[in-house]
N, C-alpha and C positions, 0 to 999 in steps of 0.2 A: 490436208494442209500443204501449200506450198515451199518450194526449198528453200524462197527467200524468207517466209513468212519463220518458218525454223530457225533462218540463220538471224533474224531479228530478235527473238526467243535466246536463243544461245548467246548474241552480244552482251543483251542484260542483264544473263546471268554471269558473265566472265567481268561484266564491269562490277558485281555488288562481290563475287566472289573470287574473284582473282589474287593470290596473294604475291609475293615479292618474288617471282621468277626471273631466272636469271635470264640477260639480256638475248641467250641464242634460243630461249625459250618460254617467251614472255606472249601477249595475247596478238601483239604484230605478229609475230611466228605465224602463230595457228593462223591468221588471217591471210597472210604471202599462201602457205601452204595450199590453202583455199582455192585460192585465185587460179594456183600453178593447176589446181586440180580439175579445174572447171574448165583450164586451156584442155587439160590429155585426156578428157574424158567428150570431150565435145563430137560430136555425130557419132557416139560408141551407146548401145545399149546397158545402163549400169541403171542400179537405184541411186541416185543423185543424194538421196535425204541419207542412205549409209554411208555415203562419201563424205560430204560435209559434217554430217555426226563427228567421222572416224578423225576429220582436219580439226575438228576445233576441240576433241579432248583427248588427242592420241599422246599429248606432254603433258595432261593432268596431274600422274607422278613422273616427275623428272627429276634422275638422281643422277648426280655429276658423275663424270666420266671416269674419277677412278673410286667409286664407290662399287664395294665388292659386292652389290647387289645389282650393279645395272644391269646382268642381263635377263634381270628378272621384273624391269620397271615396264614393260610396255604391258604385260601382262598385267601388274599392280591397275597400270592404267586403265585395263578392258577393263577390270573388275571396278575400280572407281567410279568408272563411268557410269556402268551398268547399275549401280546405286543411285550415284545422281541422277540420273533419268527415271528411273521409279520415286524416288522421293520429291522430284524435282518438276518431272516431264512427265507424267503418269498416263498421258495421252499418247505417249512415244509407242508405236508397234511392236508388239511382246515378237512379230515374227522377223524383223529387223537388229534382234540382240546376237543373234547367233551368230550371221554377216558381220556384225558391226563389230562385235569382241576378236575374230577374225583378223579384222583389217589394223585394229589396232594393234594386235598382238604382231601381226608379220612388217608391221611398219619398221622395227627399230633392227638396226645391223648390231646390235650386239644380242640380237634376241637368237637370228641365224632360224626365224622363221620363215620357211619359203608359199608369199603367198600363192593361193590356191583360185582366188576368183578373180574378174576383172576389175571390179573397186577395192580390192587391195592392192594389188599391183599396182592403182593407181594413185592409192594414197603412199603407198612406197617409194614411187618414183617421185613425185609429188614433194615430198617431206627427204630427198636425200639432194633433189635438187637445191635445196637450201643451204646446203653445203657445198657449194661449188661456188665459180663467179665472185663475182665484187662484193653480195652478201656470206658466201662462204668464207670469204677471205676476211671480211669483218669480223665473224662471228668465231671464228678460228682462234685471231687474237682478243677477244671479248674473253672467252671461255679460259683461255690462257693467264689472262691479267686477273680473272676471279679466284683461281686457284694458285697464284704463284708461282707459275711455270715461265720456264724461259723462253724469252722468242727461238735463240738456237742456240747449239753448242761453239763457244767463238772457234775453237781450234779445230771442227770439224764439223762445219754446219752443214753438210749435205750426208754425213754420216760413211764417208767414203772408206774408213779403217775400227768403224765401230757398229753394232748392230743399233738398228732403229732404236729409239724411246720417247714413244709422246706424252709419256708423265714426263719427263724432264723436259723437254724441248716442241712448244709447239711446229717450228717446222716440221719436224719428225711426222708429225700427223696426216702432212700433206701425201707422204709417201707410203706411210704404213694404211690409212684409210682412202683419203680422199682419191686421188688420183686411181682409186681402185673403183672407185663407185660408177662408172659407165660401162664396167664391163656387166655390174648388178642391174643395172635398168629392165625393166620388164617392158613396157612399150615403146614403140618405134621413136614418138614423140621425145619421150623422156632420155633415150641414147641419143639421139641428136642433141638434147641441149647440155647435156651432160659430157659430153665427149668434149663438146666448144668451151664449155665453162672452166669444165676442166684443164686445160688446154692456157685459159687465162688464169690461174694459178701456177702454169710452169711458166709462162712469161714473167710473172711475179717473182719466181725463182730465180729465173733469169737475170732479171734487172738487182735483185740481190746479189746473186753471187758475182756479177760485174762490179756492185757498188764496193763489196767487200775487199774486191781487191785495187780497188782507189780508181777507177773507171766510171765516174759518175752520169757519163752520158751514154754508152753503151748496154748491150745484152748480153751475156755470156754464153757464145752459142753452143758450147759443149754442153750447156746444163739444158738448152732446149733441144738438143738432139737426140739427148739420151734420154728424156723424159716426155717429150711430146707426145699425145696421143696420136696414132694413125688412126684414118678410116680402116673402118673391119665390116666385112658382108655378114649379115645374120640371119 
């Protein structure tokens, strides 16, 4: 069967069975993830049908961020999966579950799985690039306003005399996570777009910490110097 004819298969079932996931992980997600996956995977020898599998059910279980069990949801999710595809997909390749629980399992950074084959890594990069960019930056403060977390701390938003906390203050997250995630990238593809995107979130900082301090048309360029990614040889 083909990868489209799968991923035709899988739409259907995420339209009758999808229930009320939250906005940074809802069925657009897995479908962005996709797309990103099919850029970093392109002229690379991979099985296509465990990549796509791994995009469209690697947030199956998705347990918010400060749930004391998330570093245990992507796993949740190999195994979820691996049910609905035998209950679901019973035509699915019994030799494609071992790869595929794999890829789902080393996708999630709070799992601190390091994948092992080329279609996890590329669901990895895939699925971290989401959080970067103009959609990371969305999805940032999505996740922030569901949970009741603050945008920042007013009296010390760049955390300059306080240690990090992104349960309190979604900026904080920019710096304790995100801004970390290009140095995690496993293919060439994915540290190139992840360094730049990155990069547009310290801008974003930037243009904050100018506003904050009543500079409305300005950047503050201490916050982008001290934070900007450089180029790094790999």
């Amino acid at each position: 069967m083909t990868v489209s004819r799968w991923q035709q298969r899988f739409d259907l079932w995420l339209a009758e069975h999808s229930g009320q996931a939250d906005a940074a992980h809802d069925a657009a997600h897995v479908r962005r993830v996709w797309r990103t996956a099919r850029y970093l995977m392109a002229g690379e020898q991979v099985d296509e049908v465990v990549i796509l599998t791994a995009c469209y059910f690697h947030d199956i279980v998705a347990l918010a961020k400060n749930h004391p069990q998330r570093h245990l949801a992507s796993k949740m999710a190999a195994d979820k999966t691996e049910t609905i595809l035998k209950t679901c997909f019973a035509d699915f390749p019994e030799y494609r579950y071992a790869p595929l629980r794999h890829a789902i399992e080393a996708h999630s950074f709070s799992a601190g799985i390091a994948p092992q084959t080329l279609e996890a890594k590329i669901v990895q990069d895939a699925d971290r690039l989401e959080a970067l960019g103009a959609i990371g930056l969305a999805r940032v403060f999505a996740v922030a306003g569901s949970l009741d977390i603050a945008l920042f701390d007013s009296d010390d938003p760049f955390a300059q005399r306080r240690a990090l906390d992104d349960r309190r203050y979604a900026l904080d997250h920019f710096r304790s996570k995100l801004l970390r995630l290009p140095a995690t990238m496993q293919t060439a593809k994915g540290r190139a777009f992840a360094q730049s995107n990155a990069n547009y979130l310290v801008q974003f900082m930037g243009k904050l910490a100018a506003e904050l301090q009543g500079d409305f048309n300005g950047v503050d360029a201490d916050v982008l110097e001290r934070f900007t990614l450089r180029d790094t040889v790999c």
